[in-house]
C-alpha positions as CSV (number, residue, x, y, z in Angstrom):
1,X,-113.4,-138.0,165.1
2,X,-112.3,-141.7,164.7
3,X,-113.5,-144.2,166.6
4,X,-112.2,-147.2,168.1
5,X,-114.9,-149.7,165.6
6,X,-113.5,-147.6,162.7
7,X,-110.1,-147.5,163.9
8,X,-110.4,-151.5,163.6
9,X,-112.4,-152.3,160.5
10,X,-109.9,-150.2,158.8
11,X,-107.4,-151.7,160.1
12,X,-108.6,-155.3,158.8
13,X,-109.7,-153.7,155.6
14,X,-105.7,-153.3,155.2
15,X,-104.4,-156.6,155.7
16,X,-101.7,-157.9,153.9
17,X,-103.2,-161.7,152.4
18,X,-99.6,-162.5,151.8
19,X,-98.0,-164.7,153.0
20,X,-99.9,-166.0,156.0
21,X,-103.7,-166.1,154.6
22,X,-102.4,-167.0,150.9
23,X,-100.8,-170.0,152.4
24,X,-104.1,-171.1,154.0
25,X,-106.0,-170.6,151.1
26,X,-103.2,-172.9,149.0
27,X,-103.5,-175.2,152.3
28,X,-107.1,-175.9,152.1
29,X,-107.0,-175.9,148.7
30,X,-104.9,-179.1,147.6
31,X,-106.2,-181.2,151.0
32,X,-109.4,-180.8,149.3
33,X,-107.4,-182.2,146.2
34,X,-105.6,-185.2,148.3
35,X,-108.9,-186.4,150.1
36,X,-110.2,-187.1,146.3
37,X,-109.6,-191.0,145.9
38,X,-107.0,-191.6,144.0
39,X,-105.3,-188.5,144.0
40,X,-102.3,-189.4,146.0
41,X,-101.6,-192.3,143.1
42,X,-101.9,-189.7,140.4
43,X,-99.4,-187.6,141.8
44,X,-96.7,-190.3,142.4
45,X,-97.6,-191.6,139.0
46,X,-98.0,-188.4,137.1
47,X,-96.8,-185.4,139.0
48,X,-97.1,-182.6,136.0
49,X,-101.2,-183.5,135.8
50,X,-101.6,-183.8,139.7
51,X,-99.8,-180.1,139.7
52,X,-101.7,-178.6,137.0
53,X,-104.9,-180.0,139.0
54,X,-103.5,-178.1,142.4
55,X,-102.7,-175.2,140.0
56,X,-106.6,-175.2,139.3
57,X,-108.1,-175.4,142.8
58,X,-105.8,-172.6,143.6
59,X,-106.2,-169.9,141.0
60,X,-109.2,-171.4,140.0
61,X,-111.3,-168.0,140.9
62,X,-108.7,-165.6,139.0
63,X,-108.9,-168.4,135.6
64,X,-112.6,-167.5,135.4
65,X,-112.8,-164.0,136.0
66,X,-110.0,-164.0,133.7
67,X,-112.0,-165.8,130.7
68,X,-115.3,-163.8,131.8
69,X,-113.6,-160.7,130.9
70,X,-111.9,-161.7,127.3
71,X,-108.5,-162.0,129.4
72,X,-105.5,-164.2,129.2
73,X,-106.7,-167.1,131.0
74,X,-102.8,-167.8,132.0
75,X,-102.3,-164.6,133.2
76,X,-102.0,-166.0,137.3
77,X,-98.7,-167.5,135.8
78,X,-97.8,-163.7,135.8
79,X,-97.1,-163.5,139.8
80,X,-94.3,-165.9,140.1
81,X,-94.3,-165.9,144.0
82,X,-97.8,-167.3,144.4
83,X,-97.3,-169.7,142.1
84,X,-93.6,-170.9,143.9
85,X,-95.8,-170.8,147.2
86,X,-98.5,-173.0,145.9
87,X,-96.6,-174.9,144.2
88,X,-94.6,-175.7,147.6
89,X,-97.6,-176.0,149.7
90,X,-98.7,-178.9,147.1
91,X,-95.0,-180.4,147.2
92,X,-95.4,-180.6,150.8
93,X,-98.6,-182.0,150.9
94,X,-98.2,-185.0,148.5
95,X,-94.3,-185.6,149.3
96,X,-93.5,-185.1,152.7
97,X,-91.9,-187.4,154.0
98,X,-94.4,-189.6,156.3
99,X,-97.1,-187.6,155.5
100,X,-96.3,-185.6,158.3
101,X,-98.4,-182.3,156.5
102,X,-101.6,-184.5,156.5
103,X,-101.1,-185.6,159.7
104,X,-101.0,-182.3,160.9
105,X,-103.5,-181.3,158.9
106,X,-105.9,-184.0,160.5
107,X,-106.1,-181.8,164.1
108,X,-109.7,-180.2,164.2
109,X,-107.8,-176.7,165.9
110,X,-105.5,-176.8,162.6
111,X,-108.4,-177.0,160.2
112,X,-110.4,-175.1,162.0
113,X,-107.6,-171.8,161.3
114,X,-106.6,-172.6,158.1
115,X,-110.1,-172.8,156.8
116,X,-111.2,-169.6,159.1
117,X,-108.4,-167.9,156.8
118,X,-109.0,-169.5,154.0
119,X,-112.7,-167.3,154.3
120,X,-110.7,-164.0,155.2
121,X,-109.5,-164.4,151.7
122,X,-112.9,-165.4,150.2
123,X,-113.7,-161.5,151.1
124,X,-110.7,-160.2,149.5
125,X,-111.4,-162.0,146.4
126,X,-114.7,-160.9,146.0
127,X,-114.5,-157.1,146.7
128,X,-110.8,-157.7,144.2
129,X,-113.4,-159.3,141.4
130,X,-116.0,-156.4,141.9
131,X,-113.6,-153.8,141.6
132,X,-111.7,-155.3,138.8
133,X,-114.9,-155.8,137.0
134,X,-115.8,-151.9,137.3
135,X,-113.0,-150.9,135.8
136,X,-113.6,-152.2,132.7
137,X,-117.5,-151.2,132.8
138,X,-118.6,-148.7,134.6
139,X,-121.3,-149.2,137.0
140,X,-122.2,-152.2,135.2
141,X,-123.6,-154.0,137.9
142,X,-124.6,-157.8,136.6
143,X,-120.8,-157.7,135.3
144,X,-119.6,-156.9,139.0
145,X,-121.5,-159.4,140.5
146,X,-120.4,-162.0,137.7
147,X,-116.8,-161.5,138.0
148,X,-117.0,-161.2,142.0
149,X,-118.8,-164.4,142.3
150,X,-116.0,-165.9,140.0
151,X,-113.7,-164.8,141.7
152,X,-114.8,-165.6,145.4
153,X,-116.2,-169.5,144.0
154,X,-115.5,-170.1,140.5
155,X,-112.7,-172.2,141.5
156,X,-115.6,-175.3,142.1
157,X,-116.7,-174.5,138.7
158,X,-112.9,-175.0,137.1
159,X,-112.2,-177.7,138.6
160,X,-115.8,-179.7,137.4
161,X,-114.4,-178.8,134.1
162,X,-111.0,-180.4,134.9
163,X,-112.7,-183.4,136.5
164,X,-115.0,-183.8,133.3
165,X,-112.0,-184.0,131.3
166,X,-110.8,-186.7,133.3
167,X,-113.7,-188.7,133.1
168,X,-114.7,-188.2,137.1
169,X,-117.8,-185.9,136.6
170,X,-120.7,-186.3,138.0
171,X,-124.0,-184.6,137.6
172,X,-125.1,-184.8,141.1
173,X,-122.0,-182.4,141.9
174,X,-122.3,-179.8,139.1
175,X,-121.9,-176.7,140.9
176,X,-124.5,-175.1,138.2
177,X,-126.9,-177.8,138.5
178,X,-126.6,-178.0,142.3
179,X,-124.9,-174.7,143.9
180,X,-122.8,-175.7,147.5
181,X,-123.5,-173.7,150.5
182,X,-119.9,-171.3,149.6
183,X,-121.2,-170.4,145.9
184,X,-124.3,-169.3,147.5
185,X,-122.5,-167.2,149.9
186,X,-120.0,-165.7,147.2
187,X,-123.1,-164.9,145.5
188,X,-124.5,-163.1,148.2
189,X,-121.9,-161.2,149.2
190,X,-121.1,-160.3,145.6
191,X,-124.4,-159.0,145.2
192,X,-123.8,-156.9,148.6
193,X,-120.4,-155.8,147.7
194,X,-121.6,-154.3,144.1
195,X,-124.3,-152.5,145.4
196,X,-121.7,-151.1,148.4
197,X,-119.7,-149.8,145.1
198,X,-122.1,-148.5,143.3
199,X,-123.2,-146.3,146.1
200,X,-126.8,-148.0,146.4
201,X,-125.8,-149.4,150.0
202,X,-125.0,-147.0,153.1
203,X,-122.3,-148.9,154.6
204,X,-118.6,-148.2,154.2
205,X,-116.6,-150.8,152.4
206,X,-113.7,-151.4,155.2
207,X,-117.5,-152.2,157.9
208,X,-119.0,-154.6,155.4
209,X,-115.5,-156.2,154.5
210,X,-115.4,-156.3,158.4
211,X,-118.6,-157.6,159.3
212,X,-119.2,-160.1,156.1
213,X,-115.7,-162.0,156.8
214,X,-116.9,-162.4,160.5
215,X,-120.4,-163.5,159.2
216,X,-118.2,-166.1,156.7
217,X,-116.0,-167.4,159.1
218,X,-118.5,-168.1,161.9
219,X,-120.7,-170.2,159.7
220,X,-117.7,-172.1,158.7
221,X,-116.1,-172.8,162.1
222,X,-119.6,-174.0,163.2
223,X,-120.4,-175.8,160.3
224,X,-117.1,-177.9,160.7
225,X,-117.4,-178.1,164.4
226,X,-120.8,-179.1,164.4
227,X,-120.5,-181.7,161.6
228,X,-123.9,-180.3,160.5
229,X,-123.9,-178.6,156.7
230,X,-127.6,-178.1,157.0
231,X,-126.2,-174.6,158.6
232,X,-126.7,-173.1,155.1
233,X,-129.4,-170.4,154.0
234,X,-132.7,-173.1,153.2
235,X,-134.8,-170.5,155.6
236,X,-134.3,-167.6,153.6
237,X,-134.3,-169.1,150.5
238,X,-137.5,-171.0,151.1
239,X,-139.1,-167.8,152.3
240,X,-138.0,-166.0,149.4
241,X,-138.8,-168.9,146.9
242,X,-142.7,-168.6,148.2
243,X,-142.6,-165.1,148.0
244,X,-141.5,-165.1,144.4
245,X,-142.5,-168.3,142.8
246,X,-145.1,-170.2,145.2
247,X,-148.2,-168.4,144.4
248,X,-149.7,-170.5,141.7
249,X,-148.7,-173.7,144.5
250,X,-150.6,-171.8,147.3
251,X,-153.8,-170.9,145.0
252,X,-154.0,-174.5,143.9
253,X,-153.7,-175.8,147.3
254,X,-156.5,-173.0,148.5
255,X,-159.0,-174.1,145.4
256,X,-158.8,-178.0,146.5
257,X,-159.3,-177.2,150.0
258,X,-161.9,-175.3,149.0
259,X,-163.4,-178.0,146.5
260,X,-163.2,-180.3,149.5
261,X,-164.9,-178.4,152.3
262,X,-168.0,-179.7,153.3
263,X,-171.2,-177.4,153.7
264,X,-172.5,-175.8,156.4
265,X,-175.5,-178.3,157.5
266,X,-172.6,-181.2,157.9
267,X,-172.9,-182.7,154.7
268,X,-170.7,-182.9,151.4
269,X,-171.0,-180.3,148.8
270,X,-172.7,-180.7,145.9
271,X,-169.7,-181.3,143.5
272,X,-169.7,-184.9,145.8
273,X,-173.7,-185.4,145.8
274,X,-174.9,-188.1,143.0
275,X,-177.0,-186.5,140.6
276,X,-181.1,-187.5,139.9
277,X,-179.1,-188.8,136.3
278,X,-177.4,-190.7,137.7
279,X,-179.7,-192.4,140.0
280,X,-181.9,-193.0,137.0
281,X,-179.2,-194.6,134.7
282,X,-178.9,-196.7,138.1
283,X,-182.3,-197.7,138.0
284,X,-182.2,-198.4,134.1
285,X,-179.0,-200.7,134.7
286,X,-180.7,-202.5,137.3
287,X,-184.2,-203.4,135.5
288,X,-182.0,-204.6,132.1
289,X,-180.2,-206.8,134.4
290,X,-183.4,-208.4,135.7
């Protein structure tokens, strides 16, 4: 017997990311590209390099996965029709005439869809990447979770490559140095979605697509109404970071406090007291001096 929950997950589970949810994800992608200063002159002045950059925050996740598993790193040329529909979307975006896209673009509701979709997709991509990545080794978990990952945020890590071959990389925003709050996520839900395939996780896949896109999309639409990124996952991970790596931190800090404790009848212990040596070299001092 089917049930009304099941009846929608599965539902969801089936939906069709082209056109409406691709064209989001292209969306979101190049106004990232356009906000960058300077972008708009690049484009006007050199439209082949500012297309080939668009090309790269679009497909960026597929490139990676793609050079991660020995594969034609070209091979997203392959599906013509995405690439005509991102290619229009970045057309659009940079050459419309009075930059009526970007105005649109600008309304919180509009942002606030497009990047809601834009997350829908991030779930796709990620159970696509663990999927793909099985195929080629069987229960080979590490490999899963690589290629999901890549394939849910490896985009950010393309396009640091293509911005240090411009000359506009910076350390401070190296994704490997410094992970953002979405590579985390991907992560996370990479890590969830291989151990749903591999059978060591209860949960149906079509529920956990279900309930990890609503998770994903929830923390993005407040995140962006809000105007607060500190919604991210520093609670659990400086739980976890104590748990794992704090204890040599926690037994230092126990040993000083412990050093510096005075005794029981209200005075200092005897590490602090001043030694009958010393008081004699005192004494010594003070007689030579005389």
């Amino acid at each position: 017997m089917e049930y009304p929950w099941d009846d929608l997950t599965l539902a969801f589970s089936r939906t069709s990311m082209f056109p409406f949810f691709d064209v989001a994800h292209y969306l979101v992608s190049v106004m990232a590209l356009k906000q960058r200063p300077g972008a708009a002159a690049v484009a006007w002045s050199n439209p082949m390099s500012s297309w080939l950059s668009a090309m790269l925050h679009c497909f960026g996740g597929g490139i990676l996965s793609c050079v991660l598993l020995a594969e034609p790193p070209l091979k997203f040329l392959t599906n013509h029709t995405n690439i005509l529909l991102a290619s229009s979307i970045w057309y659009i975006v940079f050459f419309c005439p009075r930059d009526l896209v970007s105005q649109g673009y600008s309304y919180l509701p509009i942002q606030l869809l497009a990047a809601g979709m834009k997350e829908v997709t991030r779930t796709w991509k990620i159970v696509g990447g663990v999927t793909h990545a099985n195929s080629y080794y069987k229960n080979g978990w590490i490999v899963m979770i690589a290629i999901g990952w890549a394939r849910g945020a490896g985009g950010v890590i393309v396009t640091s490559c293509e911005q240090l071959l411009k000359g506009d990389w910076k350390p401070k925003g190296d994704e490997w140095l410094k992970m953002s709050f979405p590579s985390k996520v991907t992560l996370l839900g990479s890590i969830i979605f291989t151990f749903q395939h591999t059978k060591h996780l209860a949960v149906s896949k079509h529920d956990l697509m279900f309930l990890y896109t609503f998770f994903l999309v929830t923390i993005k639409v407040t995140m962006m109404v809000t105007k607060d990124s500190t919604v991210t996952l520093a609670p659990f991970e400086d739980t976890l970071s104590r748990m794992l790596f704090g204890w040599q931190q926690q037994f230092s800090l126990s040993e000083k406090q412990t050093e510096s404790k005075p005794s029981s009848n209200g005075t200092t212990s005897s590490a602090s007291k001043p030694t009958i040596e010393d008081l004699d070299d005192a004494k010594r001092l003070a007689k030579k001096e005389d």
